[in-house]
C-alpha positions in Angstrom: 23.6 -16.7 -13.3 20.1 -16.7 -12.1 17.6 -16.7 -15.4 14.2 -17.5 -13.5 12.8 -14.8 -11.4 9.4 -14.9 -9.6 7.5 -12.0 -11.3 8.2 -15.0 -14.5 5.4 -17.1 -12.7 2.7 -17.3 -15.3 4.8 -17.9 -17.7 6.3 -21.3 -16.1 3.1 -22.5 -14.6 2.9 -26.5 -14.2 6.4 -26.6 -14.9 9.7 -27.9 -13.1 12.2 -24.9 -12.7 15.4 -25.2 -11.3 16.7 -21.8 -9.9 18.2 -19.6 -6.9 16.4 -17.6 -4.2 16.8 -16.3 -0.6 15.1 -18.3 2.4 13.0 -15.1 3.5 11.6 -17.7 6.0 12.2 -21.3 7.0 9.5 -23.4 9.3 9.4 -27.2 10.1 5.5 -28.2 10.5 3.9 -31.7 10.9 1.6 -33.0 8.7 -1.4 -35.0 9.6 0.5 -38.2 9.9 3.1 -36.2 12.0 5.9 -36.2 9.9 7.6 -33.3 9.4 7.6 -31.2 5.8 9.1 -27.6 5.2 7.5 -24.1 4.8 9.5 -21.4 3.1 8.9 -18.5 1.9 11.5 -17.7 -0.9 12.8 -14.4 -2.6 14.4 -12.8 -4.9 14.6 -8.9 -6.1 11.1 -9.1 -8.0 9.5 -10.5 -5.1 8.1 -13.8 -3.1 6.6 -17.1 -3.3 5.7 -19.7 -0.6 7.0 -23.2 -1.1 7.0 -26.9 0.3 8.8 -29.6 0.6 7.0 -32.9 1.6 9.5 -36.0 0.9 12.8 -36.0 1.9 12.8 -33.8 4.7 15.0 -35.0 7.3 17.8 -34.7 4.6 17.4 -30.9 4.3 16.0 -29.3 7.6 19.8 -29.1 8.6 21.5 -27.9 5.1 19.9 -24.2 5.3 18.7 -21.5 8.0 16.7 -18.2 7.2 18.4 -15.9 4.6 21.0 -18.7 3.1 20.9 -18.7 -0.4 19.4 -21.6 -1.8 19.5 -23.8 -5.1 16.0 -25.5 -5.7 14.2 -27.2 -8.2 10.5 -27.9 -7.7 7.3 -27.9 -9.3 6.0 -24.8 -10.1 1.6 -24.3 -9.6 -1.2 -22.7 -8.1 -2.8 -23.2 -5.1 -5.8 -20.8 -3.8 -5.1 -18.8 -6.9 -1.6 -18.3 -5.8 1.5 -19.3 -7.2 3.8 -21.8 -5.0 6.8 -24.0 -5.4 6.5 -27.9 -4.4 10.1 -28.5 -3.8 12.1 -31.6 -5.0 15.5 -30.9 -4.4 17.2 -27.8 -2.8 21.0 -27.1 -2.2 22.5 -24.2 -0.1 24.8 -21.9 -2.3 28.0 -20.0 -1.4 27.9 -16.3 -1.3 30.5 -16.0 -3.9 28.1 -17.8 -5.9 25.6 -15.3 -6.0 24.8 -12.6 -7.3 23.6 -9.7 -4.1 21.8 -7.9 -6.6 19.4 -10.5 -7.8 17.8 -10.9 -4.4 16.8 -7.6 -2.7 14.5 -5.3 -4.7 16.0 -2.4 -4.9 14.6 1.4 -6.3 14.4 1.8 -9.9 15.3 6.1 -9.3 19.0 7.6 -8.7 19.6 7.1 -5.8 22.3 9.8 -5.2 19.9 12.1 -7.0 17.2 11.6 -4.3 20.1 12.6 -1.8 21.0 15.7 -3.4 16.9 16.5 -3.6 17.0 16.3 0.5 20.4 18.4 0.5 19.2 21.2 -1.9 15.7 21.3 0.7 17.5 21.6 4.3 19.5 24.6 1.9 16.2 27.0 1.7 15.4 26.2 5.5 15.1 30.0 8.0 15.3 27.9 11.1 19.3 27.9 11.6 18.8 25.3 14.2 16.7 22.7 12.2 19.1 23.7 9.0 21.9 22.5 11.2 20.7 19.5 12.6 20.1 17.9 9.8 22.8 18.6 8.0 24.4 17.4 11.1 23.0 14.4 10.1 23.7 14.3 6.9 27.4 14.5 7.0 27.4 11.6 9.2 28.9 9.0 6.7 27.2 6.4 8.3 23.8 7.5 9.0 24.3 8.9 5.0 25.3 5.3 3.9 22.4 3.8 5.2 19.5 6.2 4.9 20.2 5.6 1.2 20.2 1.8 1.3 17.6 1.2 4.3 13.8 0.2 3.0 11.3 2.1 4.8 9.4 -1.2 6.1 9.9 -4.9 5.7 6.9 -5.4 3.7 3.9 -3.4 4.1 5.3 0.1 1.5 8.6 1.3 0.1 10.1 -2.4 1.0 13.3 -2.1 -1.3 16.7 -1.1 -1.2 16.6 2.3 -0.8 12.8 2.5 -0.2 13.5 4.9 2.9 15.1 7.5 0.8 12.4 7.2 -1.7 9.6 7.7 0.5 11.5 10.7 2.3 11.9 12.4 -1.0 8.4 11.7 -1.6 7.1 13.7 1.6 9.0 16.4 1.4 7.6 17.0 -2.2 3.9 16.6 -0.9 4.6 18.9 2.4 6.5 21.5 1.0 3.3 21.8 -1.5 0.1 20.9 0.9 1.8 23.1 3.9 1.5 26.6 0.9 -2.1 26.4 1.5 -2.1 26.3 5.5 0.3 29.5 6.7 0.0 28.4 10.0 2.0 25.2 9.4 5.9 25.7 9.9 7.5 24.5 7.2 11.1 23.7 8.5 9.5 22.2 11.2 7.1 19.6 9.4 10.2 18.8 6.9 12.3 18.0 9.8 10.0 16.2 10.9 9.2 14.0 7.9 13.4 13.8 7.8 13.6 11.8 11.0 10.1 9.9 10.9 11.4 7.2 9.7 15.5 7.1 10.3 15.8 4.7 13.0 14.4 2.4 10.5 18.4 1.9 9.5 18.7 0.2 12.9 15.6 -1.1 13.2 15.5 -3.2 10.4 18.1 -5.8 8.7 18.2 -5.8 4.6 21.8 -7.3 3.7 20.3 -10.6 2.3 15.7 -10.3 3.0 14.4 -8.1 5.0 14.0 -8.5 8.6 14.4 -6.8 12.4 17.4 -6.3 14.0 17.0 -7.3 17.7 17.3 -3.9 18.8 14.6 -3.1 16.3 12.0 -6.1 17.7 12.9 -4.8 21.4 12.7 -0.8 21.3 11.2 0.3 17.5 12.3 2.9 15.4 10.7 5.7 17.4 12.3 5.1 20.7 15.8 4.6 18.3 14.5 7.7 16.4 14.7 9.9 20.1 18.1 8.4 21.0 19.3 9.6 17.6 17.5 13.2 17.7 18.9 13.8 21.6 23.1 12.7 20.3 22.7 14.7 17.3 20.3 17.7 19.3 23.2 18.2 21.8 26.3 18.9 19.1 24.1 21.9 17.9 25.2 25.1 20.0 22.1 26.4 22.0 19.8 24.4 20.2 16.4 25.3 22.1 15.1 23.1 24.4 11.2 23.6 23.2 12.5 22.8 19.7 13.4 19.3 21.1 10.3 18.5 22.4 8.1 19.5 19.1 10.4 17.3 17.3 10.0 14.7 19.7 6.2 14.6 19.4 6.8 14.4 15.5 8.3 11.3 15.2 6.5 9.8 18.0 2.4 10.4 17.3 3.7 10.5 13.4 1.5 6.7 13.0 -1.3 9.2 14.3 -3.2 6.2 16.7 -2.5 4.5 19.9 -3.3 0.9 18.4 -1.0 1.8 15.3 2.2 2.8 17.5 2.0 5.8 18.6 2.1 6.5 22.6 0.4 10.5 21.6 -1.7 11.7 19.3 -0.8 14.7 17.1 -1.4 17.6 18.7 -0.2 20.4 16.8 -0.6 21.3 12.9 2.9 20.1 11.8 2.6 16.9 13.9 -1.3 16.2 12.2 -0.2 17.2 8.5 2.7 15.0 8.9 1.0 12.4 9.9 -1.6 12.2 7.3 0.9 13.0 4.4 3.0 10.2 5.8 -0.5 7.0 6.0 -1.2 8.7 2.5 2.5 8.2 0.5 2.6 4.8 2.1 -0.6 3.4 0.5 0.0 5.0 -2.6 3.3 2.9 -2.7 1.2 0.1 -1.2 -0.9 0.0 -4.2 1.6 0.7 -6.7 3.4 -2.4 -5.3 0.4 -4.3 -5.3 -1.1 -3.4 -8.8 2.6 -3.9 -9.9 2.7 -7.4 -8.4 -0.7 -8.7 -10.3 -0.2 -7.1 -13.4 -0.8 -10.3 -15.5 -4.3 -10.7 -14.0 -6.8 -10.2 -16.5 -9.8 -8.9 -14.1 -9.3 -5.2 -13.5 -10.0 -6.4 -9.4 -6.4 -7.5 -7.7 -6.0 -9.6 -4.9 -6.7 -8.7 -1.4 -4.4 -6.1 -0.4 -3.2 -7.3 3.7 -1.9 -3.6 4.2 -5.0 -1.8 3.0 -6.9 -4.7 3.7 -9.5 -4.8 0.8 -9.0 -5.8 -3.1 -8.2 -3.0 -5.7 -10.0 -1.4 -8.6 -7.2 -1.1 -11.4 -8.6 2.3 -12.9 -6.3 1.3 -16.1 -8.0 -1.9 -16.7 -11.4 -1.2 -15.9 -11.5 1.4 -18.3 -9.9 -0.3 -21.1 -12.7 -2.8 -21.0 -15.5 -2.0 -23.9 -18.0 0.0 -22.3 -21.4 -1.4 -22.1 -24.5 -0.2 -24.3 -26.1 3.0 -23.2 -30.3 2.3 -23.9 -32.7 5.6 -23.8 -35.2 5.6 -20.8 -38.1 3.9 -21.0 -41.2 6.1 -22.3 -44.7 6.2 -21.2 -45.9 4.2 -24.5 -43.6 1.7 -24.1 -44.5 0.8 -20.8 -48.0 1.3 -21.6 -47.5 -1.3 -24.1 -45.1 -3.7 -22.3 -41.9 -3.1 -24.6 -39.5 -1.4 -23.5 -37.2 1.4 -25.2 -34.0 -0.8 -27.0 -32.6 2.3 -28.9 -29.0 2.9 -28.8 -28.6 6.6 -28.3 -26.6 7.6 -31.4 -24.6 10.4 -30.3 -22.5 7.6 -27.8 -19.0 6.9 -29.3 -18.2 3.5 -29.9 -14.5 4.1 -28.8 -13.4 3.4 -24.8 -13.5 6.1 -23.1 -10.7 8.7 -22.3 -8.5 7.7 -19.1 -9.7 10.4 -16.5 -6.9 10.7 -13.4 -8.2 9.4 -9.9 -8.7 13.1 -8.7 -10.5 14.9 -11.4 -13.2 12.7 -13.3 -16.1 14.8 -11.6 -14.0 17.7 -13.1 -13.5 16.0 -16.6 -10.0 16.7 -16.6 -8.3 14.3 -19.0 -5.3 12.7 -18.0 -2.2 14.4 -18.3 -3.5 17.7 -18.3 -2.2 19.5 -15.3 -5.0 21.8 -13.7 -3.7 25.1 -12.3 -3.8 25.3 -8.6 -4.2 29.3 -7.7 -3.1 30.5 -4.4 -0.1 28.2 -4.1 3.0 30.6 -4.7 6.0 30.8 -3.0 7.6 33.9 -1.2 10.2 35.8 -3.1 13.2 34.8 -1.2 12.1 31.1 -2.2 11.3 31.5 -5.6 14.0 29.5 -7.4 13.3 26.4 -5.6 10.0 26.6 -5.6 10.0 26.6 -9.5 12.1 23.4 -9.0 10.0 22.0 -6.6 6.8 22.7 -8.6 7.6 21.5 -11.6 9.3 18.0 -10.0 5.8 17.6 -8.5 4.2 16.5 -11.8 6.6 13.6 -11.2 5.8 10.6 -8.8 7.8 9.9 -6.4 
């Protein structure tokens, strides 16, 4: 049974551990002298560390390949204010002596509850054609299967077992609410949309041990797999409008929004824009979450640099838990006059920290956890039910 996991780092630091992981990554480099000596990068479910092995090398460059489980036992320190493993030993393991679920993060939410969120959505859709496409898709056992289990990325957001799914569930919740305030946008339209975004990732990527690309994935991407699967499942749909084909195959591919991020067009029309904004913007919020999550034993409120958003992040939590400085009245006339200058404390200033404000209403003053009204965003009649569901589900985060 594995009892040494990598978020356990600090607490092991300058020590020999012996435990399990996945090779996420396996290279043979020289050193100066030319001999050989192993880069890996190693995983498990909380996350990933980069180790070495400088002795003894011939003996194991043979014994493993990428995504073998392996048995090591190393040295565990920091180097450039990161953790890493100097390997002394290492043994490849048997799947039957492992444990699957000990190596691939995986969502913490219900998954089959995130499922039934999509189902109960495509249910209060007008369009009949777009309501049955996708639940054309979803009663395809095998597209199902795996749009629960797929991550949405191999590393940069939502890069877990079932990360898709959660990051669907996610943008459905923020376009069903941002798309109120814009009655131009189509809102069937931009769900179906933010539906089949990101599906080819089940074929694109490969998560059954680490996370990696298929070779259909490296060759064609998820968007030209996302087309093949729109056309197969377009064409079992009786009459199912030409015109609607082609807006929902500009969705999925300007969805990354720039031509050096992916995208061969630009979106051109408000569905294709909104989704693509709503989509950048739940993947860096996931992309920090991961990230703040990661260096939670750091004692500066400043993380690492963040390689996806590529800058270092402000933890709001920390940085407001630290004792506020002394607040000193303006210097006076007098006292500059006389060279001294004001040292009063103004009296009236608490000497408690201050009250957490959320990142989107400290010019407002609104404490946290106090939900602000938002006027203007009602739903029509015929959708009131679910709106009250989906209204109240958006105080949680997905």
């Amino acid at each position: 049974m594995k009892d040494f996991f990598i978020c356990d780092c600090s607490q092991h630091e300058n020590k020999v551990i012996t435990s399990s992981f996945v090779v996420v990554s396996k290279q043979v480099k020289p050193k100066k002298t030319g001999e050989p000596y192993l880069a890996l990068t190693l995983g498990d479910r909380t996350g990933q560390i980069e180790a070495k092995m400088w002795d003894n090398v011939e003996e194991a460059i043979d014994v493993f390949d990428q995504d073998d489980f392996l048995k090591v036992k190393g040295l565990l320190n920091k180097y450039k204010n990161r953790f890493q493993l100097t390997m002394h030993k290492v043994r490849r393991l048997d799947e039957a002596d492992v444990d699957f679920c000990d190596y691939l993060p995986k969502s913490t939410k219900n998954l089959d509850e995130l499922w039934q969120v999509l189902v109960d959505f495509v249910l209060t859709f007008q369009n009949p054609y777009l309501k049955a496409l996708l639940q054309a898709f979803m009663a395809d056992e095998e597209i199902a299967t795996a749009y629960r289990s797929a991550p949405a990325a191999k590393t940069l957001h939502h890069a877990f077992i079932g990360g898709l799914l959660d990051h669907v569930v996610s943008l459905f919740y923020s376009c069903d609410l941002v798309c109120r305030n814009y009655p131009q946008v189509d809102r069937d339209l931009l769900l179906t949309g933010a539906f089949l975004h990101d599906i080819g990732k089940i074929h694109e990527l490969a998560y059954t041990r680490s996370f990696s690309y298929t070779t259909r994935g490296q060759l064609l991407g998820h968007m030209i797999i996302e087309l093949e699967m729109l056309h197969a499942k377009a064409a079992r749909v009786p009459e199912f409008p030409e015109q609607l084909v082609t807006l929902l195959e500009h969705l999925i591919i300007s969805h990354h929004g720039h031509y050096e991020f992916g995208s061969p067009k630009l979106p051109m029309f408000p569905e294709a824009l909104m989704l693509h904004y709503l989509d950048d913007l739940d993947s860096k919020m996931e992309s920090m979450r991961a990230h703040f999550e990661r260096e939670v034993d750091l004692e500066s409120p400043w993380t690492t640099y963040n390689p996806s958003l590529g800058r270092p992040l402000l933890n709001r939590a920390k940085f407001l838990d630290k004792k506020a400085p002394a607040v000193t009245a303006p210097a006076t006339a007098a006292d500059l006059a006389t060279g001294t200058a004001s040292a009063a404390v103004a009296a009236s200033v608490p000497s408690s920290a201050p009250v957490p404000m959320t990142a989107n209403s400290e010019s407002e003053g609104i404490p946290q956890n106090q939900t602000p009204t938002l006027p203007g965003l009602g739903a029509p009649d015929d959708k009131k039910e679910h709106s009250q569901v989906v209204t109240a589900a958006c105080g949680v985060k997905f």
